[in-house]
N, C-alpha and C positions, 0 to 999 in steps of 0.2 A: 962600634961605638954608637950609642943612641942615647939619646935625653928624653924626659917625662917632665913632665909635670905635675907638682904633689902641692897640696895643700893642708894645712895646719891649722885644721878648725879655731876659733875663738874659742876662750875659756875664762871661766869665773873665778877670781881669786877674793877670799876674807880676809881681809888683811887688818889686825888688829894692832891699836897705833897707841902704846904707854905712852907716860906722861907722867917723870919722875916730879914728884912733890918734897920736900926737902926742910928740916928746920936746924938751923945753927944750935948742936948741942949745949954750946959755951952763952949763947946770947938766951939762950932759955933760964939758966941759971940768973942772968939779970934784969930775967923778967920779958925780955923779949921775944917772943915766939912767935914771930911775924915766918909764914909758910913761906916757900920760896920754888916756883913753879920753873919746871926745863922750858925753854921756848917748842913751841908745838904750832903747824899752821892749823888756823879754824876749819872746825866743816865748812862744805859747801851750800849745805843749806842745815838749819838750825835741826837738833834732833834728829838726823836723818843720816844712815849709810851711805846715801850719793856720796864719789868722788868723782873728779873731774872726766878721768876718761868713761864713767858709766853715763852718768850725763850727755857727752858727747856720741857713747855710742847712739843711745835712744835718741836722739835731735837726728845722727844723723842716718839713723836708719827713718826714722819720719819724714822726711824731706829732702835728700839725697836719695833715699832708695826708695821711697813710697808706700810706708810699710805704715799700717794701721796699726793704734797700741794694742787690738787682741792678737795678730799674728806676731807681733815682738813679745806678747805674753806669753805664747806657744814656745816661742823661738829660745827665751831663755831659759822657759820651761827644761828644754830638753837638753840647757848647758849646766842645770841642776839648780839651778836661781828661778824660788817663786816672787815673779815680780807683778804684782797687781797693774792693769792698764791704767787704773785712778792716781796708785801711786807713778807711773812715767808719765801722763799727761800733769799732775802736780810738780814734778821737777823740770818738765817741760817750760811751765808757763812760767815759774818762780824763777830759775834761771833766765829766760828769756829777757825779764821786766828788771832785774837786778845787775845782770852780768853782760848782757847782749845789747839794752839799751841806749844805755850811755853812747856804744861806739857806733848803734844807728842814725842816733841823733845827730853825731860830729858829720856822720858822710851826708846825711840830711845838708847839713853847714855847707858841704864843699859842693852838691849835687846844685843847687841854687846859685853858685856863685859862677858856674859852667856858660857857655855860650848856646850850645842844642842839648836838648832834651829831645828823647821818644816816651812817649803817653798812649798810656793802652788801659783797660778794666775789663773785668771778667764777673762773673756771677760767682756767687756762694751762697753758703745758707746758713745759720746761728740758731740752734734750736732752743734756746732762752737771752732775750735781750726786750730790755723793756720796751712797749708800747709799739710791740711786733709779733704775730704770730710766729709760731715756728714754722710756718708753710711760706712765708714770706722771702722775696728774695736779698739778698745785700749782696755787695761786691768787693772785688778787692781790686784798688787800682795800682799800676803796674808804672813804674818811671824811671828811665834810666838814661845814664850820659850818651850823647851823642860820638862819633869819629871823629875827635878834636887832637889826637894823641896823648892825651892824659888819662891816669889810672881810671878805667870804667868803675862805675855804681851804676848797682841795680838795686831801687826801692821798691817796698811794695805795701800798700796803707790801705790799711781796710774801714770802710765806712756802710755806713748804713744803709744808703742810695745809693743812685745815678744821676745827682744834683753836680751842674758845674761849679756849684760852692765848694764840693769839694776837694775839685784841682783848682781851684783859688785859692784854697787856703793854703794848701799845702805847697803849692809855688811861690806863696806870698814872697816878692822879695827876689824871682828870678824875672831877670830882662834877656830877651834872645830869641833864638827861634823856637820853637815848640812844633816837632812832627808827631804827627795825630793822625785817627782816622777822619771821618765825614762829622762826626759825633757834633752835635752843635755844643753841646754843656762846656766843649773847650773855649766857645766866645768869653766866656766869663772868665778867664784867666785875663789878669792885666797886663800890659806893659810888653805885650810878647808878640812874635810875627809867626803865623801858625802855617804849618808845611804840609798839605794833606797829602796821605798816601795815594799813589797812581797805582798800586797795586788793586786797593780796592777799588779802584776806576776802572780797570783791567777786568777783574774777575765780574765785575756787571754785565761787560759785554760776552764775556765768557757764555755767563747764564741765559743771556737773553738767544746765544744759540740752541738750534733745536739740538734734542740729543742723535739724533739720528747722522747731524752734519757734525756733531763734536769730533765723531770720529776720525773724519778725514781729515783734522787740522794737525798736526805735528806742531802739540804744546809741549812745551820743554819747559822743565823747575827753573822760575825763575831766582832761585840761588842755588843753581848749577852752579860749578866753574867754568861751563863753557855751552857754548851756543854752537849747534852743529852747521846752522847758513846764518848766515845774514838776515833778516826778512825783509820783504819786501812791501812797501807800501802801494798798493797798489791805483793804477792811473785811472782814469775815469772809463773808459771803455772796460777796465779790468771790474771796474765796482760794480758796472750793470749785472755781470754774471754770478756778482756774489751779493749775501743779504747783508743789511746796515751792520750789524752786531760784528760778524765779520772784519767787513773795515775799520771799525773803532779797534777791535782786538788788533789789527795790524799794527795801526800808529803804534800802539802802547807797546807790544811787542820789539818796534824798532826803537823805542826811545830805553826798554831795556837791555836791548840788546849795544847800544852804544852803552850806556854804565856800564857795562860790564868790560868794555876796552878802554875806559877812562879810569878802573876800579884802581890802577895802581899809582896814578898819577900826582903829584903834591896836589895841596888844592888851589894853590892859585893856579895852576898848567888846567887843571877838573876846570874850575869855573869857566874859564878862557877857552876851552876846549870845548866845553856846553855851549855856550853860547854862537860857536862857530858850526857845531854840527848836531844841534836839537833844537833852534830857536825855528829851522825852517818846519821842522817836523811838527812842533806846536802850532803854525802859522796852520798848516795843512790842516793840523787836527781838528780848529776852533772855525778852521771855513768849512770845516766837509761838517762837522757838529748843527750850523747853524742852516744845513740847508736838508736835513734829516728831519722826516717829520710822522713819527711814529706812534702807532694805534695809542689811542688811552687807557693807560692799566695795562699795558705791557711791560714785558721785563726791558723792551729796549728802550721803551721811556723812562724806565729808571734810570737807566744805565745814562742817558743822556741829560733826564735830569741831572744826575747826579754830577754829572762831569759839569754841566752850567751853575750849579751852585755852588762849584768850587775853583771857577775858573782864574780866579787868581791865585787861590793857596794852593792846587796844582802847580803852577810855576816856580813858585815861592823856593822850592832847593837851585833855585838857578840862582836866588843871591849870595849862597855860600859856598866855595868848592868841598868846605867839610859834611855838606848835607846832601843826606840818604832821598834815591828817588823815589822811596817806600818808608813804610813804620815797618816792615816784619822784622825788623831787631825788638820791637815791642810788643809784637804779635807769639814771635819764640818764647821771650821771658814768661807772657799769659799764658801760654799751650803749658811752661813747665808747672806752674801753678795746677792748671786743671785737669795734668795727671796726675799728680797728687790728689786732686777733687775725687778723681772717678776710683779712689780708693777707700778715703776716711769718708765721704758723702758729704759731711758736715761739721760744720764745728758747733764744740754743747754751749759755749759762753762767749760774749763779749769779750775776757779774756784770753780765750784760746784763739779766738780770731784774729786777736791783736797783737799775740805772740807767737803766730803763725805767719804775719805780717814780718817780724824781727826777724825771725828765722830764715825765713825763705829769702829778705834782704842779705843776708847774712853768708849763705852759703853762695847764692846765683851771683854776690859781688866778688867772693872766695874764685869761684868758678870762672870768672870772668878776670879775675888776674892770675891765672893760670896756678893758684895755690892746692897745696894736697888738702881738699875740705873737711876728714877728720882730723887733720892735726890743728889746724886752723883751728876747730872751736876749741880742741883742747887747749891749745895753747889761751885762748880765750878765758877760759875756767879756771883755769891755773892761774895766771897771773891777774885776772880784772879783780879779783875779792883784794890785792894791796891799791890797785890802779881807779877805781872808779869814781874818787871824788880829786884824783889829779889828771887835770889839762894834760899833760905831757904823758900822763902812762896811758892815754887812751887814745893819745895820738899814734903811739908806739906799735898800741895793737892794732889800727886799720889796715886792711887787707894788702895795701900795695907800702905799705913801712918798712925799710929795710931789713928791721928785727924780723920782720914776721917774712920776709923774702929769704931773710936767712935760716930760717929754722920749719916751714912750711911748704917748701917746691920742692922735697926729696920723699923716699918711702916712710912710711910711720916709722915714728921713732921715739915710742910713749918714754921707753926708760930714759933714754939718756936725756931728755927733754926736763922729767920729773928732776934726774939728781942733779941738771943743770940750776933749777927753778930752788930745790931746797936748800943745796949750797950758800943763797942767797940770804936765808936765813940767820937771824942774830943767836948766837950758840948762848 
């Protein structure tokens, strides 16, 4: 007895949709010859062959799988479908702004009303957008909910800049914490207590090692599941024999290496528990910090700058036991972004930007409530063209809503989904 593994290429089906028309023979006779149409659901988008699951394939082969629209033009090329890359970034954007919108905006509603956020931005580039070269850069910034135990969102909003107006605006309205990198543009968000990453505090002293001694340090991913020692911070006769940069990497090393035995903890026992076994290791940190006094325009006076101009919002995850002793939850989401980057290169418009912004919200919030993210949009396109100007059908469809828990966490299931969806219709 022995098993394989076989797979079932994808294929292109035409599928043409009548649409009985009808006149009452007897009511003609008295003049009445009013036409009388079978109910039928509308296209998906005006004049155009998209249905829901081709739509969804192309969305989510651009942004789940990375796939640029001339290799998806290859791709269906060879399932016997000529599909112009104009026309799938056209159903891309049009879909995005009509059918995907609405339900970014609602989790926009519920992302702001959260207690932490993570804040991250990445580069991009817009090869036509007014009053910008194409060689110019723009960005897309990156937002998502904190470890609070409520259904994760991940947003993503693209703007022109690197202006802190623009995470002003778009938090406008959220009070809380805000983990961040060093980035100063976050001062400008209001009403908020900002958490900066000890990662990136970390990785300075990293750098300011020569490469030669990186070697010998047994650095470990600090999102491992496990730390193989303890580390050690080491005592003052220990420091002589090793360089500054060193030492700082220690501290930081042990303060991650404790999260990672607190990582399971409620958070009041986290908070309670930081406080008793990290408050000393900060003590240490900000006295061995202050008596460090290294060359100018070195990497280790970065590193030490850096760490002094952020000596409070380093601490700052010790006021909550639900807050991260890093951003790299918001560092991940931007990496997923700009693998996607190092494929399409760019985007052609201010629109494709902005519905690359929807999208990528769209699937990384899917992804982040454990949802199956091709039936998710389907299910999206199928039912928002009845839902998108009622409050309740777009509640229906966010990512962590019972409907969509129930018909999105198993294997694709395009048919029985469809005849569930048309059933629905007025015969």
């Amino acid at each position: 007895v022995r098993e394989e593994i076989r797979i079932t290429p994808a294929k292109v089906e035409r599928i043409r949709l009548m649409q009985e028309v009808a006149i009452c023979p007897e009511c003609k006779k008295d003049g009445d010859g009013t036409l009388v149409k079978a109910s039928v659901y509308p296209a998906l988008l005006p004049h155009s062959p998209a249905s829901a699951s081709a739509v969804a394939y192309v969305i989510f082969d651009k942004i789940f799988m990375g796939m640029p629209y001339y290799r998806q033009e290859s791709g269906m090329a060879e399932l016997g479908l000529r599909l112009p890359r104009e026309t799938m970034a056209n159903w891309f954007i049009y879909c995005a702004e009509h059918y995907f919108y609405p339900i970014y905006e609602r989790m926009h509603e519920h992302l702001i009303k959260r207690d932490i956020l993570h804040a991250d931005e990445t580069t991009c580039q817009v090869l036509r957008e007014e009053g910008k070269s194409a060689e110019s850069t723009s960005f897309m910034w990156i937002y998502l909910t904190g470890s609070d135990g409520l259904p994760p969102i991940v947003l993503y909003d693209y703007a022109a800049g690197r202006s802190g107006m623009y995470a002003k605006d778009f938090l406008d309205g959220f009070k809380g914490l805000l983990q961040c990198d060093g980035y100063q543009g976050y001062n400008k968000v209001m009403d908020v207590i900002l958490v900066c990453c000890l990662a990136h505090c970390r990785r300075k002293f990293y750098e300011a090692i020569p490469v030669g001694r990186r070697k010998k340090i047994k650095l470990l991913d600090i999102n491992s599941e496990t730390w193989l020692d303890d580390p050690v911070i080491p005592d003052e006769s220990a420091q002589e024999k090793m360089i500054p940069a060193e030492v700082g990497l220690s501290y930081c090393n042990k303060l991650f290496y404790i999260e990672r035995e607190l990582k399971e903890l409620p958070a009041d026992e986290r908070k309670a528990k930081r406080e008793e076994r990290e408050s000393a290791v900060w003590r240490g940190f900000w006295n061995w910090i202050d008596t460090v006094q290294p060359l100018g325009g070195s990497k280790l006076q970065k590193a030490v700058t850096y760490a002094k101009n952020h000596r409070e919002t380093l601490c700052n995850y010790m006021k909550d036991g639900r807050c991260e002793i890093s951003n790299n939850a918001a560092e991940r989401k931007a990496k997923s972004y700009a693998i996607g980057r190092k494929a399409f290169l760019f985007h052609t418009s201010v629109a494709g930007a902005n519905a690359s912004a929807v999208m990528y919200s769209m699937i990384e919030t899917a992804k982040a409530n454990n949802l199956n993210v091709f039936q998710y949009l389907y299910m999206v396109l199928l039912y928002m063209p009845d839902y998108k100007n009622e409050p309740a059908g777009i509640e229906k469809l966010l990512p962590w809503s019972d409907f969509i828990k129930e018909h999105c966490t198993g294997l694709i299931d395009v048919e029985n989904i469809t005849a569930e969806k048309h059933e629905l219709l007025p015969i």
